[in-house]
C-alpha positions as CSV (number, residue, x, y, z in Angstrom):
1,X,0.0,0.0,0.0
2,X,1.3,3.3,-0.5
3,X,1.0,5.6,3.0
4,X,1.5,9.1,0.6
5,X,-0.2,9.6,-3.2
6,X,0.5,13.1,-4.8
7,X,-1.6,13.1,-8.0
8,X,-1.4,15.5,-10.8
9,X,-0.3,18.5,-8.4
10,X,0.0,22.2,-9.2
11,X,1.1,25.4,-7.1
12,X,2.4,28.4,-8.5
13,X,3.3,31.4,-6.2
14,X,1.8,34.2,-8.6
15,X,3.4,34.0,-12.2
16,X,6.4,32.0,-10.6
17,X,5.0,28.2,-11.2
18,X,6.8,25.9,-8.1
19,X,5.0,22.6,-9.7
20,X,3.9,21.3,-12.3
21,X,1.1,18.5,-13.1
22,X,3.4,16.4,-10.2
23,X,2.7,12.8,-9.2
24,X,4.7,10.5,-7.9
25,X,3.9,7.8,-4.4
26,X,5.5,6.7,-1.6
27,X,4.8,2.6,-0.1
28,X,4.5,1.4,3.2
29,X,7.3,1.0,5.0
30,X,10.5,2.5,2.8
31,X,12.8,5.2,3.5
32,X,12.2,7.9,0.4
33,X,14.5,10.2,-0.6
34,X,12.9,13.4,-2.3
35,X,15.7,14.8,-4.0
36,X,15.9,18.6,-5.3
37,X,18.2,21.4,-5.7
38,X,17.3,24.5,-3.2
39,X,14.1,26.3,-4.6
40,X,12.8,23.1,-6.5
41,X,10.2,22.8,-4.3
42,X,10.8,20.2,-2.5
43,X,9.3,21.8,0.9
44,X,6.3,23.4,-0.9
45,X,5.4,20.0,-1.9
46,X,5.8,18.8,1.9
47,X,3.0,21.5,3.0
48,X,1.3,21.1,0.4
49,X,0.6,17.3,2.0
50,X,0.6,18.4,5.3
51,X,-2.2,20.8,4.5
52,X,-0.6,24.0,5.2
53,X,-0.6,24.9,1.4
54,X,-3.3,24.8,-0.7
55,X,-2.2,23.6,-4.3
56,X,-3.8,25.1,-7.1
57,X,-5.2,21.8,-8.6
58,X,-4.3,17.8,-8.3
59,X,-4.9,15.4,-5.0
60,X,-2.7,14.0,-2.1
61,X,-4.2,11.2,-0.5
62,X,-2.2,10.4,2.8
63,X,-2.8,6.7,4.1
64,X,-6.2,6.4,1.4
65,X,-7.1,9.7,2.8
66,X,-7.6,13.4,1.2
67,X,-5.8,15.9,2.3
68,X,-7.8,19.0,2.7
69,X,-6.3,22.4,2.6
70,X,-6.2,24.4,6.5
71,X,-7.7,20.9,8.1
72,X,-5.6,18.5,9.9
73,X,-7.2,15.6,10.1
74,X,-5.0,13.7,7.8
75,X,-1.7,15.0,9.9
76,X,-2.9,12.3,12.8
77,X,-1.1,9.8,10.6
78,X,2.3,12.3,9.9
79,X,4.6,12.7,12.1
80,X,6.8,15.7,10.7
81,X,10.5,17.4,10.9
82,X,11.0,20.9,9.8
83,X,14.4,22.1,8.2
84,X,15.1,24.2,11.5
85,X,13.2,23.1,14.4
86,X,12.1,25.5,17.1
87,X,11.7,24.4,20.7
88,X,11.2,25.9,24.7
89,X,14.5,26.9,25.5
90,X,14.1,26.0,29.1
91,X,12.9,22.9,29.0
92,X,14.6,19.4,29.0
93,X,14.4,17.0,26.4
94,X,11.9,15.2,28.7
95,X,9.8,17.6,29.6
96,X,9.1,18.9,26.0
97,X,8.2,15.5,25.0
98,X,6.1,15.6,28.1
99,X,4.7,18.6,27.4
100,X,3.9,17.7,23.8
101,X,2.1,14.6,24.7
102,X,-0.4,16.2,26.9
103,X,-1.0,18.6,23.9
104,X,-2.2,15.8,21.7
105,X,-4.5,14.1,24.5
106,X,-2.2,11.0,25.3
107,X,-2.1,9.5,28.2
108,X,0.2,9.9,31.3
109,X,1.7,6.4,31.1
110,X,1.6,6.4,27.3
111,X,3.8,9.6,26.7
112,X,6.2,8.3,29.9
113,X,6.7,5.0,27.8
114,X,7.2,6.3,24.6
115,X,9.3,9.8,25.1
116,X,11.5,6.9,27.3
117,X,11.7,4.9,24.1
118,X,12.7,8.2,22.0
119,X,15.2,9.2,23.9
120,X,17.1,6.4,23.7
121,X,16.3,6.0,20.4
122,X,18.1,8.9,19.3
123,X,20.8,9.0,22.2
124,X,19.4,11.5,24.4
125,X,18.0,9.0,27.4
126,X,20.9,10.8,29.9
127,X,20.5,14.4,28.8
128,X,19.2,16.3,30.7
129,X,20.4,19.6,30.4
130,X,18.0,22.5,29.0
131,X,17.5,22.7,25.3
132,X,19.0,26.1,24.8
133,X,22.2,24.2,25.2
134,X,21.7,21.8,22.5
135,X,24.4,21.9,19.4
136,X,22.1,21.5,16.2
137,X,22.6,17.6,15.6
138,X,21.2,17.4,19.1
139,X,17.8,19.1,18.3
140,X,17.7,17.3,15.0
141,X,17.3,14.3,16.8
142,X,15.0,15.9,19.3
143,X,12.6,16.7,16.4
144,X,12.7,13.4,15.4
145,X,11.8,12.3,18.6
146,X,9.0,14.7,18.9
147,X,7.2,13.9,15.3
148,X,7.4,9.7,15.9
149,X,5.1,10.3,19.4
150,X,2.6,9.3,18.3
151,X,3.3,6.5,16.4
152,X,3.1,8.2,13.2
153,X,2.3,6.0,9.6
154,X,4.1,8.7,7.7
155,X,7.5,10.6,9.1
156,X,8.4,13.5,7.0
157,X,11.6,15.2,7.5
158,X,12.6,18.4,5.4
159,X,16.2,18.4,5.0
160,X,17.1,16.6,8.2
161,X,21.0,16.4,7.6
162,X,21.6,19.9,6.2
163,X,24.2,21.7,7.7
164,X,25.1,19.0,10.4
165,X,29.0,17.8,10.8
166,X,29.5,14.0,9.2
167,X,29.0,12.8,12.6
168,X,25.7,14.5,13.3
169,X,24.7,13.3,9.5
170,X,25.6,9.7,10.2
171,X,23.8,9.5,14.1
172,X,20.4,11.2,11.7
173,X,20.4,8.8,8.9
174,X,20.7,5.5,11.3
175,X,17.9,7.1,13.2
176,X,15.8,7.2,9.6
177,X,17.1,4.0,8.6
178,X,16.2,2.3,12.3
179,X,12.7,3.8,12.4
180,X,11.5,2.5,8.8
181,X,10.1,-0.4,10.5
182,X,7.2,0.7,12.1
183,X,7.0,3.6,10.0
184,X,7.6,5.1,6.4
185,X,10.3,8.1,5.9
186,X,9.8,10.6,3.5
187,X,13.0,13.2,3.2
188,X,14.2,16.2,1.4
189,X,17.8,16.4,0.6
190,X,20.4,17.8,-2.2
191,X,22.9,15.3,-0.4
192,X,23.0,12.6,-2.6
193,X,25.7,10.5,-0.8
194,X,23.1,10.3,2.5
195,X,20.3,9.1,-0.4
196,X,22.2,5.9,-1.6
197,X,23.1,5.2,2.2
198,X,19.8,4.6,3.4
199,X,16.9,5.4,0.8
200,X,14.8,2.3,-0.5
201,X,13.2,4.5,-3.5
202,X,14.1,8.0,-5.1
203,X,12.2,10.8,-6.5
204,X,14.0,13.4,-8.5
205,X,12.3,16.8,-8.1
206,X,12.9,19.6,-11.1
207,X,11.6,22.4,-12.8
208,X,9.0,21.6,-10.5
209,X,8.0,17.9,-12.4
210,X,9.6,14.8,-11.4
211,X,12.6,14.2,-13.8
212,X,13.5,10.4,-12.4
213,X,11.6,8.1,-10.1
214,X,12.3,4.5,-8.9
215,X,14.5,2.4,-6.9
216,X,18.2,3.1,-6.4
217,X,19.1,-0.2,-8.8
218,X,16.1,1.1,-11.3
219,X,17.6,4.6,-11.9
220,X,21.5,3.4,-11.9
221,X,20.4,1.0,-14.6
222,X,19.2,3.3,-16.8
223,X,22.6,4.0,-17.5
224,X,24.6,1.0,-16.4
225,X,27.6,0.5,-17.4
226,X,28.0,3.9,-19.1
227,X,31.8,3.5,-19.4
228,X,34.9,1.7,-18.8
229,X,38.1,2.5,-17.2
230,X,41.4,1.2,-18.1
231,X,44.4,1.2,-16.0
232,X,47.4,0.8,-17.6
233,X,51.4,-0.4,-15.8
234,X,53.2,2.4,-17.9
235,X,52.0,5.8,-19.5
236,X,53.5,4.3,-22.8
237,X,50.8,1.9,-22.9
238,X,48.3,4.5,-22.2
239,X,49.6,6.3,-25.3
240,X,49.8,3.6,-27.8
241,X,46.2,2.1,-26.7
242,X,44.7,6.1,-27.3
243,X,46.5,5.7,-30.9
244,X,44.3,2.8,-31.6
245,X,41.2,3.7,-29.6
246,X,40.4,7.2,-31.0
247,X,37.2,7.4,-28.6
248,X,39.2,6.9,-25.6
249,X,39.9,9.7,-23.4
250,X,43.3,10.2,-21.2
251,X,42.4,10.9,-17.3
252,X,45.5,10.2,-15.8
253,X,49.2,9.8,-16.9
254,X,48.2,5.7,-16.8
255,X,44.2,5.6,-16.9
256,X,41.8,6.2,-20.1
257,X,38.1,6.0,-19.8
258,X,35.7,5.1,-22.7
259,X,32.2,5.4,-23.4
260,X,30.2,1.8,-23.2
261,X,26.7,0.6,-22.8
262,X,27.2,-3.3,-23.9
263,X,28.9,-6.3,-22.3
264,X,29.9,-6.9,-25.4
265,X,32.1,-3.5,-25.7
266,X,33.7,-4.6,-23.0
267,X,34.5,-7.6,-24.7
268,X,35.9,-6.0,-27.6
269,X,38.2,-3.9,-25.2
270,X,39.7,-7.1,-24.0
271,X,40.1,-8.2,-27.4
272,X,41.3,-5.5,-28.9
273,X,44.4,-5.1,-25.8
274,X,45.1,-9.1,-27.0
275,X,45.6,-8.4,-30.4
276,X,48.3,-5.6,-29.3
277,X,49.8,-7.2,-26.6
278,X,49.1,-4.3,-24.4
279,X,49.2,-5.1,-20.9
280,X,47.0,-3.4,-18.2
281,X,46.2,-3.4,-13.9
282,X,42.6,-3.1,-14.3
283,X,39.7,-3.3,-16.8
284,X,36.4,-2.1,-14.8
285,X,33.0,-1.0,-16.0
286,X,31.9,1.9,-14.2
287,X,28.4,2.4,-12.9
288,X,27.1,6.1,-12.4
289,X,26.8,7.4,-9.4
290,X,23.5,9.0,-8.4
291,X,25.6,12.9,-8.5
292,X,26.3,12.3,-11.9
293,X,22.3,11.4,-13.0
294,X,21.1,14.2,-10.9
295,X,23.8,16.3,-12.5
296,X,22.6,15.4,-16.1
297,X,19.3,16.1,-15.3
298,X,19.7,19.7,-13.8
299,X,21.2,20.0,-17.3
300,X,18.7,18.7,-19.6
């Protein structure tokens, strides 16, 4: 089942259009990276199913149901992250969950049990120090905290690892990853390294229409195998194998690279390096890396 369905979804912001006839769905139980340079909107699109935007035609549907613009009934199954978090200053990790709870009508017990869980979920169990003292990782993973609650079916985070240190990135994304089991992730990013690390399914967001959509393996295939890299024992070789191979391409003093979509060109490599008696280190067929697809899309 999919837990969040954006259908044929508009919103312009007056003659600057954001998106454009988008659509694209997110199933049960995946981490789903919603990737975007900054102004694609990516967060418009986030409000927009949170109902705190009204979009100027289409339909979200969030667990089967519509999402209405300025009601909220659909945001009992979200639990959601904002890019920069705001919190009570003075309060203690536990007492903001706390506080929070009561809020949303749950019970004592209930909110001592899960903000417990929480904490030690995202390392905080022994802090107790007041939040104004928190580093920015730290209230990251406060926020987290506070949007999964109440036990959310959906957890949206908007940029969760921007402008945290590697270490803060890497405690955020094993949170994500950890959670995905009783609970689907939706995130925002332009960090495409933290995408292949953790994300089940991609969506790429631009010009306000999604460009590529699928699985990690699905998009990388699309252009698998795109070249291969030789490595040559002595920059003579190098030479003599460019004066043969007229679409090769020096990168190093001992290393060519040449375009390939076939196993059968790399065949014909080997064959070809036989015939001449060339010896080499390596022979690999690269794979592109998701920067490179996102790369050649912002270009198209």
């Amino acid at each position: 089942m999919d837990i969040l369905n954006i259908s044929h979804v508009s919103k312009s912001f007056g003659s600057n259009q954001v998106i454009d006839d988008l659509s694209f769905s997110v199933p049960e139980h995946s981490v789903f990276g919603f990737i975007g340079k900054n102004g694609a909107g990516k967060t418009t699109t986030m409000k927009m199913a949170l109902g705190l935007l009204k979009a100027d035609g289409g339909e979200i549907f969030v667990n089967g149901e519509k999402v209405r613009f300025g009601q909220n009934t659909t945001n009992r199954y979200i639990g959601y992250l904002p890019d920069v978090p705001e919190f009570y200053g003075f309060l203690t990790p536990g007492e903001y969950l706390k506080m929070c709870g009561e809020i949303t009508g749950m019970e004592k017990a209930q909110i001592q049990e899960r903000a417990k869980d929480l904490l030690a979920l995202v390392g905080l169990e022994s802090v107790n120090k007041r939040i104004r003292g928190f580093s920015r990782g730290m209230k990251q993973r406060l926020g987290i905290a506070q949007a999964l609650l109440n036990q959310p079916r959906l957890l949206i985070c908007d940029e969760p690892t921007s402008a945290l240190d590697p270490v803060g990135r890497k405690e955020i994304l094993d949170i994500l990853h950890a959670v995905k089991e009783h609970t689907t992730v939706l995130f925002s990013t332009h960090i495409l390294s933290d995408v292949e690390r953790i994300c089940d399914r991609i969506a790429f967001l631009h010009e306000g229409k999604i460009a590529l959509k699928g699985t990690i393996d699905e998009i990388k295939n699309i252009r698998k195998g795109d070249s291969i890299e030789i490595e040559f024992f002595r920059p003579e070789d190098a030479k003599r194998f460019l004066q043969i191979q007229e679409t090769a391409v020096q990168t190093e003093r001992t290393k060519v690279l040449l375009s390939g979509n076939r196993q059968t060109d790399m065949l014909a490599v080997m064959k070809l390096l036989a015939e001449n008696h060339i010896f080499i280190q390596r022979l690999e067929q690269l794979e592109p890396t998701l920067e490179e697809l996102f790369m050649e899309v912002v270009r198209k």
